[in-house]
LUMLUM-786866 format. One record per residue (C-alpha): z, y negated, x negated; residue in three letters. Coordinates in steps of 0.5 Angstrom, whole numbers. Layout:
> c3, c2, c1, rest
> Z, Y, X, ALA
...
//
This chain:
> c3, c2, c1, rest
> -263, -359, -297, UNK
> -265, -352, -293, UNK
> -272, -349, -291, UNK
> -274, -355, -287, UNK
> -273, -361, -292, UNK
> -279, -365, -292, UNK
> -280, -364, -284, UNK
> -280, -369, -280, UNK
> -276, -368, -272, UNK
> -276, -374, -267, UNK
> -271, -372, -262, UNK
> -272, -375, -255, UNK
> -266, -369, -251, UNK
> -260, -371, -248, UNK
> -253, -367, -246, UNK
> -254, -359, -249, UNK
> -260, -355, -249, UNK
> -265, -361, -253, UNK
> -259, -362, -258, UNK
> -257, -355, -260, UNK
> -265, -354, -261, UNK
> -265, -360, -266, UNK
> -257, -359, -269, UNK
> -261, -353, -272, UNK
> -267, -356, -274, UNK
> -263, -361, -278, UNK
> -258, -356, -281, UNK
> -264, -353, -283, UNK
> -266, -358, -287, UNK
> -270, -363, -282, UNK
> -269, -370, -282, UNK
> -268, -371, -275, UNK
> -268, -376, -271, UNK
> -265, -378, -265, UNK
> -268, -383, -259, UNK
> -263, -385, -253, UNK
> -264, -390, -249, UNK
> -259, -396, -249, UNK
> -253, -393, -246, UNK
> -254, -387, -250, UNK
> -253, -380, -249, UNK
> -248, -378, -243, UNK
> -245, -372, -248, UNK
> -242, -378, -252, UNK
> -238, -378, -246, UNK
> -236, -371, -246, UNK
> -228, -370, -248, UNK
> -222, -372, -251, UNK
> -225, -377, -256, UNK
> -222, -382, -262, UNK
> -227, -387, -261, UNK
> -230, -390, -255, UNK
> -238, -385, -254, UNK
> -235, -381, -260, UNK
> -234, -374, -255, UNK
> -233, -367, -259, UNK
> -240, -365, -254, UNK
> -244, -370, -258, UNK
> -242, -370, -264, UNK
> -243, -362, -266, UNK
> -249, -362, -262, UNK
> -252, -369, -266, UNK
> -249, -368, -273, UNK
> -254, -368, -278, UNK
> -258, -373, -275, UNK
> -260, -380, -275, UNK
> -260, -384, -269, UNK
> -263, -390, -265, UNK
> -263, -393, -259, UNK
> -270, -395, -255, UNK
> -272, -398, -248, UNK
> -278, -394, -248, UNK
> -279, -396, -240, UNK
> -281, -403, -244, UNK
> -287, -404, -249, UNK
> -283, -406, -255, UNK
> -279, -399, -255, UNK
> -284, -394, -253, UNK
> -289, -398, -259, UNK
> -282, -396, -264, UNK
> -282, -389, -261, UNK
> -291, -388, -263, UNK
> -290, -391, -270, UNK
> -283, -385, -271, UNK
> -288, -380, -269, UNK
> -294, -383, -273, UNK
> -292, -378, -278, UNK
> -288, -374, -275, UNK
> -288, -366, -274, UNK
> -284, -365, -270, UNK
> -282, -368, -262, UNK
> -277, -365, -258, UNK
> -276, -367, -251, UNK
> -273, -365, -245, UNK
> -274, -370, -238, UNK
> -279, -367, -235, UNK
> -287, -367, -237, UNK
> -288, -372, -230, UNK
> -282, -377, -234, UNK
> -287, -377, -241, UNK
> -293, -379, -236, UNK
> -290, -384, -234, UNK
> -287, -387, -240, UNK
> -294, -386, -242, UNK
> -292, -381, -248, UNK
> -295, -375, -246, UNK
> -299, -369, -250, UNK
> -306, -372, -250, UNK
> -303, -379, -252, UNK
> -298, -377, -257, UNK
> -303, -372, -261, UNK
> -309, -377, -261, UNK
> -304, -382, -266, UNK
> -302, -375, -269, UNK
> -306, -369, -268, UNK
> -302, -364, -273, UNK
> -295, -366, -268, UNK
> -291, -360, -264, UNK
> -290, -363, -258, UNK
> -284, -358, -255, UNK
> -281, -360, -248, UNK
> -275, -356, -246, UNK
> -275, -357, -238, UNK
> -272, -352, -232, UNK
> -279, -349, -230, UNK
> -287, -348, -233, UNK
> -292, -353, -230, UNK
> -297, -348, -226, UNK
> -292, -346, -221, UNK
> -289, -349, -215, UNK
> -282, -353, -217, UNK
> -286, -355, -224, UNK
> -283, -362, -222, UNK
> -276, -359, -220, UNK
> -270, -361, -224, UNK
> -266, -356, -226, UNK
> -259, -354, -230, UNK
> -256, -349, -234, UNK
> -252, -346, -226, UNK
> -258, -347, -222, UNK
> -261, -343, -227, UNK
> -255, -337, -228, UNK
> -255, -337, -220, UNK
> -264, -337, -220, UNK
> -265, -331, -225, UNK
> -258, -328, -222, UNK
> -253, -327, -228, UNK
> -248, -328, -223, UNK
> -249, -322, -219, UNK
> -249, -318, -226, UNK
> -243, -322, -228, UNK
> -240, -318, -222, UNK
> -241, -311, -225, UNK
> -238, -313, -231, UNK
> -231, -314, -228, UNK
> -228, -314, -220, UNK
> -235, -315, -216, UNK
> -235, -322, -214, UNK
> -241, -326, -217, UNK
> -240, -332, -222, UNK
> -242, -335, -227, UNK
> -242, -335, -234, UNK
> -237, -340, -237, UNK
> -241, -343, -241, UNK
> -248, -347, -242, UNK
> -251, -340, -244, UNK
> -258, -342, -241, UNK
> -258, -349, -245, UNK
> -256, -345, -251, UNK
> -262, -340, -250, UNK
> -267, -345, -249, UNK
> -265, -348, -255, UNK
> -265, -343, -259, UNK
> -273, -342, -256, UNK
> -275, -348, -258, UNK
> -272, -346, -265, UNK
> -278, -342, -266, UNK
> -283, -347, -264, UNK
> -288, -348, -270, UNK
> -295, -351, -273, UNK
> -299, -345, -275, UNK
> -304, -343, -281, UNK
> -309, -348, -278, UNK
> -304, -354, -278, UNK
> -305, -357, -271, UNK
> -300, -359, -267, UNK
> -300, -357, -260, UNK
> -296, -358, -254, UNK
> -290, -351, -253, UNK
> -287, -351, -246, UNK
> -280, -348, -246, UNK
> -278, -347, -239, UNK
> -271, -345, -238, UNK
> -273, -341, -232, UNK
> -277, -337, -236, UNK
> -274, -337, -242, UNK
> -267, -334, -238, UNK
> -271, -329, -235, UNK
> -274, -325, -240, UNK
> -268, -326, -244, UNK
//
C-alpha cells in the first residue's frame, strides 16, 4: 500500500543513485521492477554478506522490488524489456543517453510503444554541453561542483570529500519528483548529477 499503489516502475539503474530513486518509489507504494543484465547489479558485491550477491548496499537499496535479469544487447532480451514497458509509468535508467541509443531503447522508441511513459535518465551531465557523453561519479561530481574545498572551511583547511554518496543520494531523491502532468503524456526528464549538485 501507499500514494503510488497502482503505478508501474521499470528500474534499469545499478549501484547507488538509480536504486535509491526507485527503493522510494517502491516504498511508496509502486511496483517496481528491476532489470540487470546477466551478472547482475555490482552492488550485490558490496560488504560482508551471508549469501553470495546478497551485499547490505544491494539489499536496502532494491527492497521493495522485483527483479529480472535480460541481455538486452540481444533481441530476445531487449523485446522483454518493451513488452515490461508497454504499460509501464514509469522508466528510471542511469547509463548514459548514447548507451539507450545503442541498446535502441531510446525516448523516441520507447514513447512510440507508450506515450504516456516518464522516461528518467539520472546520468553525470545534461545533454547540450560538452562532456554530454562523459561519464561521471559520485567524487568526481564532489570535487566538479567544489564541495571539497567547502568541506575544508567546516574543519582544518584541507579539502576532501564528503564521506558519503551524498551526490548519488541527491539525485535520487531528484528523480523522485519526476512526474506525468495533468495532460497524462509522458516525456523524457534528464537528471544530471552535475546539475543537480550544483544547484543543491
Amino acid at each position: 500500500m501507499g500514494p503510488l499503489k497502482g503505478i508501474k516502475v521499470i528500474d534499469m539503474t545499478t549501484v547507488l543513485m538509480g536504486p535509491y530513486a526507485t527503493q522510494m518509489l517502491g516504498d511508496y507504494g509502486a511496483d517496481v521492477i528491476k532489470v540487470e543484465s546477466l551478472d547482475g547489479d555490482v552492488t550485490r558485491l558490496i560488504g560482508p554478506m551471508r549469501h553470495a550477491g546478497m551485499g547490505p548496499v544491494f539489499l536496502n537499496t532494491n527492497r521493495s522490488k522485483r527483479s529480472i535479469c535480460l541481455d538486452l544487447k540481444k533481441p530476445a532480451g531487449r523485446e522483454a524489456v518493451l513488452r515490461l514497458l508497454k504499460d509501464a509509468d514509469v522508466l528510471v535508467y542511469n547509463v548514459r543517453p548514447q548507451a539507450m541509443a545503442r541498446l535502441q531503447l531510446g525516448y523516441d522508441v520507447v514513447s512510440a510503444i507508450n506515450p504516456r511513459l516518464v522516461y528518467a535518465g539520472v546520468f553525470g551531465f545534461g545533454q547540450d554541453g560538452p562532456y554530454a557523453a562523459k561519464p561521471a561519479y559520485d567524487d568526481l561530481i564532489q570535487g566538479a561542483t567544489a564541495l571539497p574545498a567547502l568541506m575544508a572551511q567546516t574543519g582544518d583547511g584541507v579539502p576532501r570529500y564528503v564521506p558519503n554518496a551524498l551526490v548519488d543520494r541527491i539525485v535520487g531523491l531528484t528523480a523522485v519528483g519526476a512526474h506525468r502532468d495533468r495532460t497524462g503524456r509522458g516525456q523524457r526528464v534528464d537528471i544530471p548529477m552535475f546539475v543537480s549538485a550544483y544547484f543543491t
